[in-house]
DRENDONU-80770 format. One record per residue: residue in three letters; x, y, z of N, C-alpha, C in turn. Coordinates in steps of 0.02 Angstrom, whole numbers, padded with zeros to 5 digits, always signed. Example, Ala and Ser with C-alpha at 12.3 -4.5 7.8 and 13.67 -1.06 7.14 Angstrom:
! residues 2
ALA+00660-00284+00390+00615-00225+00390+00660-00165+00390SER+00642-00112+00354+00684-00053+00357+00645+00002+00394
//
This chain:
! residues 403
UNK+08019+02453+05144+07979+02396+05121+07987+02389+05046UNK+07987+02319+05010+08000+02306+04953+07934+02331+04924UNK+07936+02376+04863+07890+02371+04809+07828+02328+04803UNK+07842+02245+04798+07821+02201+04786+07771+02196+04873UNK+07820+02189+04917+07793+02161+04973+07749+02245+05000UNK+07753+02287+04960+07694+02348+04971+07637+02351+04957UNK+07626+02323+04879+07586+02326+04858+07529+02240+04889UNK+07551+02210+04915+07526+02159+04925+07499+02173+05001UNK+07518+02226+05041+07506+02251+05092+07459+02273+05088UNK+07449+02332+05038+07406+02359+05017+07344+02317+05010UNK+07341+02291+04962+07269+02232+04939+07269+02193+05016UNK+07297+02202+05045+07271+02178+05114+07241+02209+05147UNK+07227+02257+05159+07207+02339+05201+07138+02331+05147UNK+07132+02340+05103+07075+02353+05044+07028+02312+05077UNK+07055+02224+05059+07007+02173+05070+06990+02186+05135UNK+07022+02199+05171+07015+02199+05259+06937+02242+05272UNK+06959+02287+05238+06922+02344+05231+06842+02336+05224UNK+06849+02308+05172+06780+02277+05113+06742+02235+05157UNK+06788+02197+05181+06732+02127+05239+06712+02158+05308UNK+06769+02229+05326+06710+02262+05395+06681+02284+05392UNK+06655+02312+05308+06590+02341+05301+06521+02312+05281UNK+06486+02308+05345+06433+02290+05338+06371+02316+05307UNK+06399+02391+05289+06337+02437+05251+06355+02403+05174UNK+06412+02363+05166+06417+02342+05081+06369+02288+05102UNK+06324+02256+05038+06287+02196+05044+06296+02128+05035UNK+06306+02090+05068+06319+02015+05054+06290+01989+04989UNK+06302+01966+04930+06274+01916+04899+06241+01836+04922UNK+06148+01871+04905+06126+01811+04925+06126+01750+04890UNK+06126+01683+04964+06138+01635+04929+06198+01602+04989UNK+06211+01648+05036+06261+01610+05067+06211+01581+05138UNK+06172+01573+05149+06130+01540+05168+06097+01579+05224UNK+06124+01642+05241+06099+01684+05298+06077+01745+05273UNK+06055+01818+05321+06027+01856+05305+06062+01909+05283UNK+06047+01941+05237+06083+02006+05176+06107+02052+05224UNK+06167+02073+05225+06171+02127+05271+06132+02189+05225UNK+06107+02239+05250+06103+02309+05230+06116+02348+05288UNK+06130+02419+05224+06130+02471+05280+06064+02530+05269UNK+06057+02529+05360+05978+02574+05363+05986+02639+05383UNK+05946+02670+05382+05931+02735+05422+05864+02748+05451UNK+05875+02773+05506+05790+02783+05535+05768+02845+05486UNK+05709+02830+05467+05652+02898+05444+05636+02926+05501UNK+05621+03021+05486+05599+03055+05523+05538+03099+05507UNK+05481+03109+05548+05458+03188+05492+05475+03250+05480UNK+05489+03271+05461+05499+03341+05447+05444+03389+05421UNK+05459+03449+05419+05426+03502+05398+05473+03523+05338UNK+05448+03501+05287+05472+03517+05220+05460+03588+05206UNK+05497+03611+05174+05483+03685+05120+05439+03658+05054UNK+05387+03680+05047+05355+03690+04981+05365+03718+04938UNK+05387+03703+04866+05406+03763+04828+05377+03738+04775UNK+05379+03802+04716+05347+03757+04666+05389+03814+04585UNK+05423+03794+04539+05459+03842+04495+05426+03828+04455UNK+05417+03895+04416+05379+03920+04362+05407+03977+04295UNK+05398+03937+04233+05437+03977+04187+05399+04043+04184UNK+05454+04101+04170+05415+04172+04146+05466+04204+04094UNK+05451+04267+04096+05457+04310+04075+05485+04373+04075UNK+05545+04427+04092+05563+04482+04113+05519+04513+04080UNK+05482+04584+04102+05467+04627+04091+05474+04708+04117UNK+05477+04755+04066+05510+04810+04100+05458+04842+04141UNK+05507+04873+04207+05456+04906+04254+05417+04971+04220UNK+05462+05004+04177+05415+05064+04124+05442+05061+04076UNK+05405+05092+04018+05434+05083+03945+05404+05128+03924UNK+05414+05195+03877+05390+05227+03845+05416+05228+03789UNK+05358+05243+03718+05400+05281+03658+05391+05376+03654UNK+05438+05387+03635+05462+05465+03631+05442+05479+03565UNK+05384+05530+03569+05349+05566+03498+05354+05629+03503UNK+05369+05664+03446+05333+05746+03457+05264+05767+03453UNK+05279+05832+03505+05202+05855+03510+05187+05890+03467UNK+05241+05914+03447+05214+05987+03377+05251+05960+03342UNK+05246+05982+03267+05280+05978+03190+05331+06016+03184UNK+05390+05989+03155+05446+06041+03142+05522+05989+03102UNK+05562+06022+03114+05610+05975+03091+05687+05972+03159UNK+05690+05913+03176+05745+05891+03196+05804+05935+03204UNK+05808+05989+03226+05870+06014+03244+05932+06004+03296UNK+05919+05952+03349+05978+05923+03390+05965+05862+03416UNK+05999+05827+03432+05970+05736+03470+06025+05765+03526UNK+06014+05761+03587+06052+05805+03635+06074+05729+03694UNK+06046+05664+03672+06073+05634+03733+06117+05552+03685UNK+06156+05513+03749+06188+05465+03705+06154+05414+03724UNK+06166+05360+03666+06128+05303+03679+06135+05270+03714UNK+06077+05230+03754+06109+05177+03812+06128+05197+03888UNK+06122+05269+03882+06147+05309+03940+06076+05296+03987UNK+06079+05327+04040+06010+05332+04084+05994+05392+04081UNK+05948+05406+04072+05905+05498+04099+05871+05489+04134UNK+05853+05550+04165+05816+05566+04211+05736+05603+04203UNK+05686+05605+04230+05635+05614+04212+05641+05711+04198UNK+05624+05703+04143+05639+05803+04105+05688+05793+04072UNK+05734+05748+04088+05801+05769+04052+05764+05775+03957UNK+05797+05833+03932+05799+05840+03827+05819+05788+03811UNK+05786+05766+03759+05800+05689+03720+05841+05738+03648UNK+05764+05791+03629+05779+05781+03551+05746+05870+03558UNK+05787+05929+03519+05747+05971+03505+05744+05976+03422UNK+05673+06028+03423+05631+06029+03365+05669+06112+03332UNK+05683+06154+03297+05679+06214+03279+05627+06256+03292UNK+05631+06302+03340+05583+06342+03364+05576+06403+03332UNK+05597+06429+03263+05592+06509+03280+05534+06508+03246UNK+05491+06446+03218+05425+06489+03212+05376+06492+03268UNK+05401+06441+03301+05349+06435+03385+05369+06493+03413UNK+05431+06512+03427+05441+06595+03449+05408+06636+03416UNK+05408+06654+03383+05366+06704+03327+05286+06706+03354UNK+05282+06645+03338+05208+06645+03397+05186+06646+03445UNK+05253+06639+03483+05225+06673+03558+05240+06727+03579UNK+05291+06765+03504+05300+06839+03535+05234+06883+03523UNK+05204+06859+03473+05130+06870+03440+05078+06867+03480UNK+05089+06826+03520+05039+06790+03575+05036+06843+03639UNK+05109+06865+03651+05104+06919+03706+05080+06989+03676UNK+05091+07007+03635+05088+07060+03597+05007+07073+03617UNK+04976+07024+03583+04924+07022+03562+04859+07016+03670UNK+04910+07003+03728+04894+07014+03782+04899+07070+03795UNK+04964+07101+03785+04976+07176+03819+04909+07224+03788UNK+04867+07227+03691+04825+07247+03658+04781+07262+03718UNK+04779+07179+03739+04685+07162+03769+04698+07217+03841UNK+04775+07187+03872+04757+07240+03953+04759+07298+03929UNK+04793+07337+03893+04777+07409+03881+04701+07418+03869UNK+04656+07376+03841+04589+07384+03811+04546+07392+03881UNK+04568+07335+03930+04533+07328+04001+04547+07400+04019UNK+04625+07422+04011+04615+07472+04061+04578+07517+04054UNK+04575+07523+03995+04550+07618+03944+04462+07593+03970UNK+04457+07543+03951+04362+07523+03990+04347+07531+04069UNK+04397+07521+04111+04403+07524+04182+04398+07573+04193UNK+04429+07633+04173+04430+07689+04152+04358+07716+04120UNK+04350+07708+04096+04295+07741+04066+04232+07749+04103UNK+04221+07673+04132+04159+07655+04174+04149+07688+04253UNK+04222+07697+04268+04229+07724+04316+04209+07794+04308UNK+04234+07847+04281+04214+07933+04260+04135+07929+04222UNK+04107+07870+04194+04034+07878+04192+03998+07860+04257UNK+04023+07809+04299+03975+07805+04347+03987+07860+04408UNK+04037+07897+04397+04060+07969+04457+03982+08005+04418UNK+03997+08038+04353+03949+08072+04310+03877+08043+04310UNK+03852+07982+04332+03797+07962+04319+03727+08018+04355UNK+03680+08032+04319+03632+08083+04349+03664+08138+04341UNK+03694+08167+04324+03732+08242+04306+03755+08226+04260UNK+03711+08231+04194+03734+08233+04084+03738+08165+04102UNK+03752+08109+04122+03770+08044+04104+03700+08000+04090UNK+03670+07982+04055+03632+07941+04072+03662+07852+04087UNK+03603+07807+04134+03605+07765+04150+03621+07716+04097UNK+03596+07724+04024+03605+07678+03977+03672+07689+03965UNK+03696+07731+03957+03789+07764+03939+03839+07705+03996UNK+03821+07727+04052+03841+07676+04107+03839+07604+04083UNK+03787+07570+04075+03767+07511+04059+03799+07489+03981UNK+03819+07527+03937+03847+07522+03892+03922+07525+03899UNK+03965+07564+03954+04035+07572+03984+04052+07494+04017UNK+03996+07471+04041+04001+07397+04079+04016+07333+04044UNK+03970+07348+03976+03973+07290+03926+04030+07285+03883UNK+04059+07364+03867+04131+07384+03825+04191+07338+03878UNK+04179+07338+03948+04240+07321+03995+04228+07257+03994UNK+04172+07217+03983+04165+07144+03992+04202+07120+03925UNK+04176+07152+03874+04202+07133+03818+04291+07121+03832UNK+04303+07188+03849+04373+07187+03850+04420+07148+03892UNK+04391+07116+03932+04412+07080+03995+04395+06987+03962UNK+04349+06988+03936+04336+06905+03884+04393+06910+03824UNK+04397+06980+03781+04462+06966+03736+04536+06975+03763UNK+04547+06985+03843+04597+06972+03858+04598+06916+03880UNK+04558+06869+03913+04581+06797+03931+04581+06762+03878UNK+04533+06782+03817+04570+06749+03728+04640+06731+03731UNK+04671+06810+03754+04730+06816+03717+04787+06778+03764UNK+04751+06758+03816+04809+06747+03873+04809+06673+03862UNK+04733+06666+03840+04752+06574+03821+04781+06556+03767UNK+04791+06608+03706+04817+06585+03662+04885+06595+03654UNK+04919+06638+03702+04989+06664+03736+04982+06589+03779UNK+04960+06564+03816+04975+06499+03851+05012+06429+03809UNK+04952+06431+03756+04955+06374+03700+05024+06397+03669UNK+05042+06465+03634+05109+06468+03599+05169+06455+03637UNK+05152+06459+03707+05212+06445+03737+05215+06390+03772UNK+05173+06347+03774+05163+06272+03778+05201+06227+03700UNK+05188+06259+03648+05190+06237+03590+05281+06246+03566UNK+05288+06311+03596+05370+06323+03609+05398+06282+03653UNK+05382+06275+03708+05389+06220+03758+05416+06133+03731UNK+05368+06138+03706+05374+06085+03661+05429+06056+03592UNK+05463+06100+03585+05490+06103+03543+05568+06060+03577UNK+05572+06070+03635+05617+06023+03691+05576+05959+03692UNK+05599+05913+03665+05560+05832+03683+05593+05807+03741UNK+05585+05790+03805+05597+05784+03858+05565+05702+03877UNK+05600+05681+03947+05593+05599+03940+05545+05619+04025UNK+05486+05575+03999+05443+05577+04044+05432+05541+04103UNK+05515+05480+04097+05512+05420+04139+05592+05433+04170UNK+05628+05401+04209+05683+05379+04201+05691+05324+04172UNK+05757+05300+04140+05777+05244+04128+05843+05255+04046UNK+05853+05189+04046+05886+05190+03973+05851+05207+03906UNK+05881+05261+03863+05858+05290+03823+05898+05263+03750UNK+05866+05214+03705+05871+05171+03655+05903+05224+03590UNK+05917+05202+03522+05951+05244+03472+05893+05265+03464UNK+05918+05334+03423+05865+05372+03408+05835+05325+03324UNK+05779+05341+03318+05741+05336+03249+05745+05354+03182UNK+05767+05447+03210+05768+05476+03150+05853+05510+03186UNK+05864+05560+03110+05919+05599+03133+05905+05666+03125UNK+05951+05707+03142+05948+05778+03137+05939+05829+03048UNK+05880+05849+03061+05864+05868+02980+05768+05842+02975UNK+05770+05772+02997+05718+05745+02988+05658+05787+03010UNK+05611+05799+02958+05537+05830+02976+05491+05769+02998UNK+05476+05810+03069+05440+05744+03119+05358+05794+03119UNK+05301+05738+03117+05249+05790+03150+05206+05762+03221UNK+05160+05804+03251+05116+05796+03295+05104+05716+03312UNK+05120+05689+03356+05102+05625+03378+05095+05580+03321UNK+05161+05573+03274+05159+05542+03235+05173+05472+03247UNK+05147+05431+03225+05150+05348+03240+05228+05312+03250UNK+05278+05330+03207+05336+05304+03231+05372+05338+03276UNK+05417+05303+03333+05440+05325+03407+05498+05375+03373UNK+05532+05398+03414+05607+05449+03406+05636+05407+03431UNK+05611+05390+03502+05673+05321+03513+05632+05292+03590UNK+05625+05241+03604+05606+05220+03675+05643+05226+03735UNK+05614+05263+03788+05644+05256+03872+05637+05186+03908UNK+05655+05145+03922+05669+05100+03969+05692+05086+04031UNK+05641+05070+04084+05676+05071+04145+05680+04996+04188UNK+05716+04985+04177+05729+04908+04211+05762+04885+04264UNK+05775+04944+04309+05773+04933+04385+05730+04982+04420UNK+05674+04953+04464+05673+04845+04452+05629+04819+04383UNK+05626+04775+04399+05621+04730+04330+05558+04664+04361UNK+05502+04665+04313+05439+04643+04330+05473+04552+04303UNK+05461+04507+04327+05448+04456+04289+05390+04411+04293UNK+05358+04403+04256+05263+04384+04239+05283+04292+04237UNK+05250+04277+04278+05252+04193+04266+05149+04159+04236UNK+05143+04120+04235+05105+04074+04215+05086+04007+04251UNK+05034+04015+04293+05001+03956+04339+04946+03949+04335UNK+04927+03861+04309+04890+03831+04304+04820+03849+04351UNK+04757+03871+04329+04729+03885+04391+04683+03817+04422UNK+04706+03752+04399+04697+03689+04435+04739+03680+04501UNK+04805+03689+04474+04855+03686+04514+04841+03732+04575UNK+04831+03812+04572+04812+03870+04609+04743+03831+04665UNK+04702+03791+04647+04662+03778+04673+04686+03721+04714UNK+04740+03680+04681+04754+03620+04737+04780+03629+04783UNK+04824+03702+04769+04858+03727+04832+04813+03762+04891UNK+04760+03790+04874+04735+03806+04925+04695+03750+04958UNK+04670+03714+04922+04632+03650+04954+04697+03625+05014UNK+04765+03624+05007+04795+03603+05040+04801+03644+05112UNK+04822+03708+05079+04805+03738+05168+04739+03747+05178UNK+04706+03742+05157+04636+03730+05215+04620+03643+05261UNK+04668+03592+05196+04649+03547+05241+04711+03552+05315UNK+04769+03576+05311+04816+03590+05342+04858+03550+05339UNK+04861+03511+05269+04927+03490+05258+04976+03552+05218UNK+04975+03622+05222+05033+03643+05186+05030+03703+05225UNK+05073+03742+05260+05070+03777+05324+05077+03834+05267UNK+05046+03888+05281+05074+03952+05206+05124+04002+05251UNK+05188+04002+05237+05234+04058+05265+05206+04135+05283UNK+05239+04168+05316+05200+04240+05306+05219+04277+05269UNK+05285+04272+05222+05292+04308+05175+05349+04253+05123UNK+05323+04261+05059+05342+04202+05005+05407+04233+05003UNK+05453+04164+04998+05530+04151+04955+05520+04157+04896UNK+05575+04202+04852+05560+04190+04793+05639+04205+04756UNK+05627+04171+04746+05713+04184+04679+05711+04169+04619UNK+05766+04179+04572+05764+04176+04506+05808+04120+04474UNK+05790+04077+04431+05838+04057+04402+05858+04079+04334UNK+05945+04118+04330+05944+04123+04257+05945+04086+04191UNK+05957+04107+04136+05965+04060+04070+06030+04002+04092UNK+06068+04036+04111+06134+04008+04127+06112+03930+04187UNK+06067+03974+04229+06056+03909+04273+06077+03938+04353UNK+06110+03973+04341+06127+04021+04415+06078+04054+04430UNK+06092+04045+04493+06034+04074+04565+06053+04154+04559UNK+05977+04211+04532+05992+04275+04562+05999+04291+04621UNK+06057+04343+04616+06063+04358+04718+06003+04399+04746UNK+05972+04439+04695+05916+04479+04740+05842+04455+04740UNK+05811+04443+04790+05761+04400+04808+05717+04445+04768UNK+05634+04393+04765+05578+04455+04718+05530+04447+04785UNK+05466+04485+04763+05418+04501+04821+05376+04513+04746UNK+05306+04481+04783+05230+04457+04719+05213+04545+04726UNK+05220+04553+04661+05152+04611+04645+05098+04594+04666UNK+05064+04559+04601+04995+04543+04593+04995+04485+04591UNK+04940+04448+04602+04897+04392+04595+04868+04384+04544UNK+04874+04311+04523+04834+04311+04455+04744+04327+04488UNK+04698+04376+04435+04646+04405+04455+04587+04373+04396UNK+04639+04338+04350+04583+04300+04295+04616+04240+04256UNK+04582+04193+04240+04591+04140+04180+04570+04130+04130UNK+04649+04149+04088+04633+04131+04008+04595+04078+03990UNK+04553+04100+03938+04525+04044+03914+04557+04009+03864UNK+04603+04024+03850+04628+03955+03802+04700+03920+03845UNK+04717+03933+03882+04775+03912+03929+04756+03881+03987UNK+04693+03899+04017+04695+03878+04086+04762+03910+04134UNK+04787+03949+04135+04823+03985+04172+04782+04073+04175UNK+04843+04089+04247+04827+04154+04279+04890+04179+04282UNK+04933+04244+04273+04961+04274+04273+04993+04312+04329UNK+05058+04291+04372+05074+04307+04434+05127+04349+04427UNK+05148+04415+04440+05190+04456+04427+05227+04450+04503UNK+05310+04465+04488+05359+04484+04507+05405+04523+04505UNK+05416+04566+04573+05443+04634+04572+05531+04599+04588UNK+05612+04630+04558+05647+04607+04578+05704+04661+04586UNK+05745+04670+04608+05796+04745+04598+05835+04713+04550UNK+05867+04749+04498+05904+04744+04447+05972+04795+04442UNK+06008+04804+04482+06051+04881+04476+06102+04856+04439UNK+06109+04796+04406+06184+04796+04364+06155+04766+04314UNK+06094+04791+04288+06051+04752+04233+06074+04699+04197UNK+06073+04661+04254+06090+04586+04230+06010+04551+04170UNK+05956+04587+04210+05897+04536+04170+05888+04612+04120UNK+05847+04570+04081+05854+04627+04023+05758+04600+04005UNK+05719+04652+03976+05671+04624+03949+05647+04559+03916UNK+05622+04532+03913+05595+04470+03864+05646+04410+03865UNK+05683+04404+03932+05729+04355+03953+05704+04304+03990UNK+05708+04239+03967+05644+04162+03983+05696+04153+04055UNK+05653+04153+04112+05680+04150+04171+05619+04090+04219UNK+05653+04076+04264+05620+04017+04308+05632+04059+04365UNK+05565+04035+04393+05540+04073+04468+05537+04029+04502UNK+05564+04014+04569+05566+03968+04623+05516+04008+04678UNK+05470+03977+04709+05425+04006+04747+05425+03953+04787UNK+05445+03981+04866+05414+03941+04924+05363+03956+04965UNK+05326+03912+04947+05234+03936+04974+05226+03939+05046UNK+05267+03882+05090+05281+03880+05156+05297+03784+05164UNK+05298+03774+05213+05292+03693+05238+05255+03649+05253UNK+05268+03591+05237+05221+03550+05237+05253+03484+05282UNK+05211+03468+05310+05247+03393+05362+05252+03324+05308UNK+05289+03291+05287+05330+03237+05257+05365+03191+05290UNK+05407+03166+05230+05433+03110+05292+05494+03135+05213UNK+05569+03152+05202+05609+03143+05165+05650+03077+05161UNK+05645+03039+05084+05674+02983+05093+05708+03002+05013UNK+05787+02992+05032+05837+02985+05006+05819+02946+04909UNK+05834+02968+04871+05817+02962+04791+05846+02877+04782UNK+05906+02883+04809+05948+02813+04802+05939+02761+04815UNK+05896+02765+04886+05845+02716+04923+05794+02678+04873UNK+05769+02724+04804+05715+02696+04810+05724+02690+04699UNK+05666+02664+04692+05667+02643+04629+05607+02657+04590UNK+05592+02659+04500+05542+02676+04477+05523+02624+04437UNK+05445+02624+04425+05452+02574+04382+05428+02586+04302UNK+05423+02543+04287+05396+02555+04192+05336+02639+04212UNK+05271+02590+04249+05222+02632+04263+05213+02693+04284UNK+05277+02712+04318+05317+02780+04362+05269+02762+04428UNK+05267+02714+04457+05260+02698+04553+05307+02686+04566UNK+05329+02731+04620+05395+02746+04655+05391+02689+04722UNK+05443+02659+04727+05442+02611+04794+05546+02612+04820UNK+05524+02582+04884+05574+02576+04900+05581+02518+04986UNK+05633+02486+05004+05631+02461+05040+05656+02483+05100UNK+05600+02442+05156+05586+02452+05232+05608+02383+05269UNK+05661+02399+05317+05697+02346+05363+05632+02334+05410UNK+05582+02269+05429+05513+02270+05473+05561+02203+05502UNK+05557+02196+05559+05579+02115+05597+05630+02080+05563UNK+05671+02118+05543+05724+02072+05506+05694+02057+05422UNK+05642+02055+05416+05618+02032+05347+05619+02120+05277UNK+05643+02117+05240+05627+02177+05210+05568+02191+05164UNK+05526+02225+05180+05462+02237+05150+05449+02297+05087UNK+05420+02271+05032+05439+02345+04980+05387+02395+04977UNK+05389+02451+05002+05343+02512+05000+05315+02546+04949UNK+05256+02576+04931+05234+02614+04859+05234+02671+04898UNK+05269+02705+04869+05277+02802+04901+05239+02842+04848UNK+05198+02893+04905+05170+02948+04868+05212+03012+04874UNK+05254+03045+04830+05279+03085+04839+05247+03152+04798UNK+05279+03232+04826+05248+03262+04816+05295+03323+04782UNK+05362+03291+04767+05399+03317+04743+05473+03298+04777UNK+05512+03358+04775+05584+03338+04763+05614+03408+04819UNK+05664+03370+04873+05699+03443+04893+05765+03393+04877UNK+05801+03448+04904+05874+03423+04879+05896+03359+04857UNK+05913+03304+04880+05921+03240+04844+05876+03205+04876UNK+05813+03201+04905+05765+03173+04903+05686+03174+04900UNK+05661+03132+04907+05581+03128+04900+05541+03151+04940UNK+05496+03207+04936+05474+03214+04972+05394+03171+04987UNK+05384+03111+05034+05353+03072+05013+05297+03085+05092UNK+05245+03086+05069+05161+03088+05113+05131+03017+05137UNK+05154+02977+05094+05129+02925+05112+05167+02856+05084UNK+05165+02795+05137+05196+02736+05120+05256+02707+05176UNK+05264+02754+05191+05321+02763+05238+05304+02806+05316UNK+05331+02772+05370+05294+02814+05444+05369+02837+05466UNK+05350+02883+05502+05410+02907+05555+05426+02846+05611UNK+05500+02852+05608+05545+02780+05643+05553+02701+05602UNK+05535+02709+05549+05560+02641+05507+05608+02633+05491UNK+05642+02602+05453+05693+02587+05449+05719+02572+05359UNK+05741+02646+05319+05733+02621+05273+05817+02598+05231UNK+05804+02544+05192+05876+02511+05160+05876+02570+05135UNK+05950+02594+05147+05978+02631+05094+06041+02576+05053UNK+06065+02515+05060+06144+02496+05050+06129+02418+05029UNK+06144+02393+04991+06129+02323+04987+06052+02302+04958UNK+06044+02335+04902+05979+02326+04866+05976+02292+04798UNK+06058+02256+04803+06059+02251+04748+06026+02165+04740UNK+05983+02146+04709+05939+02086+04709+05907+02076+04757UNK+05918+02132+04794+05850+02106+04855+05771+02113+04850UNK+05733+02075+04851+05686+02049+04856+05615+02069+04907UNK+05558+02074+04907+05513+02093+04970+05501+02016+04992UNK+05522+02003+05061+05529+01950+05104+05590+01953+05119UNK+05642+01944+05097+05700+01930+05124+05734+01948+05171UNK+05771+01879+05220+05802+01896+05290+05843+01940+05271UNK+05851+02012+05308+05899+02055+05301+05916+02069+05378UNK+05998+02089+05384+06028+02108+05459+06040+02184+05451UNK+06021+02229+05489+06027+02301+05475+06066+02312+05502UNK+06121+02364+05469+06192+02403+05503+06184+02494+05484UNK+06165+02511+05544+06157+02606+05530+06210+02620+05501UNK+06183+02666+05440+06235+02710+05389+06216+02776+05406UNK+06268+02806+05365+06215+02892+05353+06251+02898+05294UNK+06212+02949+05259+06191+02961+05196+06210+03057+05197UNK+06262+03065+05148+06283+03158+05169+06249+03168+05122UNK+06269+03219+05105+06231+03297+05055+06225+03262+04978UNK+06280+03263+04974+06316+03225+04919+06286+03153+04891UNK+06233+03121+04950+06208+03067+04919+06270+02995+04927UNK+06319+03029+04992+06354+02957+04994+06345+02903+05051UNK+06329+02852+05051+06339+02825+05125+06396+02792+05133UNK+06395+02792+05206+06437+02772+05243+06418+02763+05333UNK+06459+02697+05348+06439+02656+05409+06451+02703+05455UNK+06405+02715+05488+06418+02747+05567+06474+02745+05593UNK+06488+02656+05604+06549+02662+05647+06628+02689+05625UNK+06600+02684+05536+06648+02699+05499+06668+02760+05520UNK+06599+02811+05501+06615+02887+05506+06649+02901+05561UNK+06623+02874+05629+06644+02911+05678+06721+02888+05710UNK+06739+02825+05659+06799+02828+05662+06843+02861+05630UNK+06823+02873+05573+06844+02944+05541+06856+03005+05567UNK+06796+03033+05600+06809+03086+05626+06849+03091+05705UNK+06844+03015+05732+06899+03012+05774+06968+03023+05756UNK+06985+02992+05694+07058+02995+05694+07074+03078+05664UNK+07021+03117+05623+07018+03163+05615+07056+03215+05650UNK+07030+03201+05736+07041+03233+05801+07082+03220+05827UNK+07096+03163+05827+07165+03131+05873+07215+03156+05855UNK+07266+03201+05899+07327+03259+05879+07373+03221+05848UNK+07426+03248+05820+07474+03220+05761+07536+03209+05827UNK+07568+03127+05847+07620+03142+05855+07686+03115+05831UNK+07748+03157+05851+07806+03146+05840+07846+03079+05857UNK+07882+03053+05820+07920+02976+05825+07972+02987+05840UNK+08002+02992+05905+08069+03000+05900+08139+02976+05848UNK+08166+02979+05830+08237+02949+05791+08282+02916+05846UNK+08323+02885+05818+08327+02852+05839+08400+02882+05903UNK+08430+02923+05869+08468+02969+05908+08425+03005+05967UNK+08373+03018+05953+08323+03068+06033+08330+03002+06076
//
């Protein structure tokens, strides 16, 4: 085929095309009724959801202090690494804490030798008692052994404390998690629960994230399932959205409930538990919470269908007897590309999606079923399913002219 006589083929197939589609809209004015294209409305049981900005927060966080005074003799772990709960962070120089707890035992073994030599004693006066012993001698052997038995548990508590205090001299991590740079360095004289950290533990799997809800809002929702327009699931959807805008893969599950309202916010505080094992969220990272509360019965009508105005009243048009009538929709939000709308619209109408362009409330319109994909495109029924006919219909071979 010539070039010329192709392309003119072409614009023939196009136009051909254009005039069997009745979901495109006639320009009114040619003295009959607008074609559009409709779709029946249905109800559905919508998902309720409702996203809410928050907050990451770490599941534990400690700062690392010493218990006793001394100076910095090793930082024993690397930064950023994970420990384990006991694992040594930081030791202190012990040989004067040794010193005192060799002092400390010393000063036990004194006291039991003292018990014994009294145990002893009280015992061969009370054999002797009434033969040379008197009763007061006895009674005085009793009080020598009490004594000696009170300055040995002295000594055993203060043998406890030196070797608690030696103990100590190992700074050890009381949590698991990531263990931050250290504060100070090796040399540094640190004392007793001194106000600045050595370095913070962090554990961020899992990883809390705290959101913020209106407790008006909290209240409209329950007004809703009690009237039984909003069915409550038995256990909430919940996912994350990151900074980026991507969906986290690991779902969360509610800690807590908000249990009070700020008084200067009007909000309540709803925590979220989430697993984190490739610490993607990190503390103090502004994250969006998608929460599905459960379903609610609706009617979904397509975004494209319908229009806004200055005032923000949402309407859109309904095919009634051939005449097209314009609807005020109450919607109650948004699922995928459409409205989720409660009122204005009934199950089995007929709403224009195709040919809205100057149309009017009154006007004769002829309805031709479309459907409307994911994507927000329509297209004529008969179209599609000729589509997907030829889709199916097997590929065949043309013989040449030699077969």
């Amino acid at each position: 085929m010539r070039p010329f006589a192709h392309l003119f083929h072409v614009a023939a197939l196009v136009a051909a095309g254009w005039a069997a589609s009745p979901a495109l809209a006639q320009m009114p004015g040619g003295g009959g009724p607008t074609n559009v294209g409709v779709i029946e409305l249905d109800e559905a049981r919508v998902p309720y959801s409702v996203t809410l900005p928050g907050r990451a927060v770490a599941f534990e966080e400690t700062d690392i202090r010493p218990r006793v005074a001394g100076v910095i003799s090793e930082i024993v772990y690397e930064p950023g690494t994970e420990v384990e709960v006991g694992d040594v962070l930081f030791r202190i120089e012990g040989d004067t804490f040794a010193a005192d707890l060799a002092a400390a035992e010393a000063t036990v073994a004194s006291a039991e030798a003292s018990v014994s030599a009294a145990e002893t004693t009280l015992a061969r006066y009370e054999s002797l008692s009434g033969t040379g012993v008197t009763a007061e001698t006895v009674e005085n052997a009793r009080v020598t052994l009490a004594q000696a038995e009170a300055t040995l548990s002295s000594a055993r508590a203060a043998r406890d404390l030196a070797q608690l205090n030696f103990d100590r001299t190992e700074i050890r991590s009381p949590i698991t998690g990531i263990v931050d740079i250290a504060n100070v360095s090796v040399g540094a004289l640190v004392t007793a629960n001194q106000t600045n950290a050595l370095t913070t533990v962090t554990r961020i799997d899992p990883i809390y994230v705290d959101v913020q809800e209106s407790s008006r809002r909290v209240q409209t929702i329950r007004d809703r399932v009690e009237a039984g327009t909003l069915a409550p699931g038995e256990n909430l959807d919940v996912s994350l959205q990151l900074e980026t805008g991507n969906t986290y893969a690991m779902p969360g599950t509610l800690v807590t409930g908000g249990t009070s309202v700020s008084t200067t916010t009007g909000t309540s505080i709803f925590r979220f538990r989430f697993d984190n094992p490739d610490r993607e969220i990190l503390p103090g990272q502004f994250l969006r919470v998608d929460i599905t509360l459960g379903e609610t019965p609706a009617i979904l009508v397509p975004q494209r269908a319908t229009s806004r105005a200055a005032d923000g009243t949402l309407t859109a048009f309904i095919a009634v007897d051939g005449v097209a009538e314009e609807r005020t929709l109450t919607e109650t939000g948004v699922y995928q590309n459409a409205w989720i709308v409660t009122d204005g619209v009934s199950d089995g109408e007929m709403l224009i999606m195709d040919g809205l362009t100057n149309l009017s409330a009154g006007a004769e319109v002829q309805t031709v079923p479309v459907t409307i994909s994911e994507d927000g495109v329509v297209s004529d029924v008969a179209t599609a399913d000729a589509s997907e006919d030829t889709a199916e219909e097997p590929a065949t071979e043309t013989p040449d002219e030699d077969g």
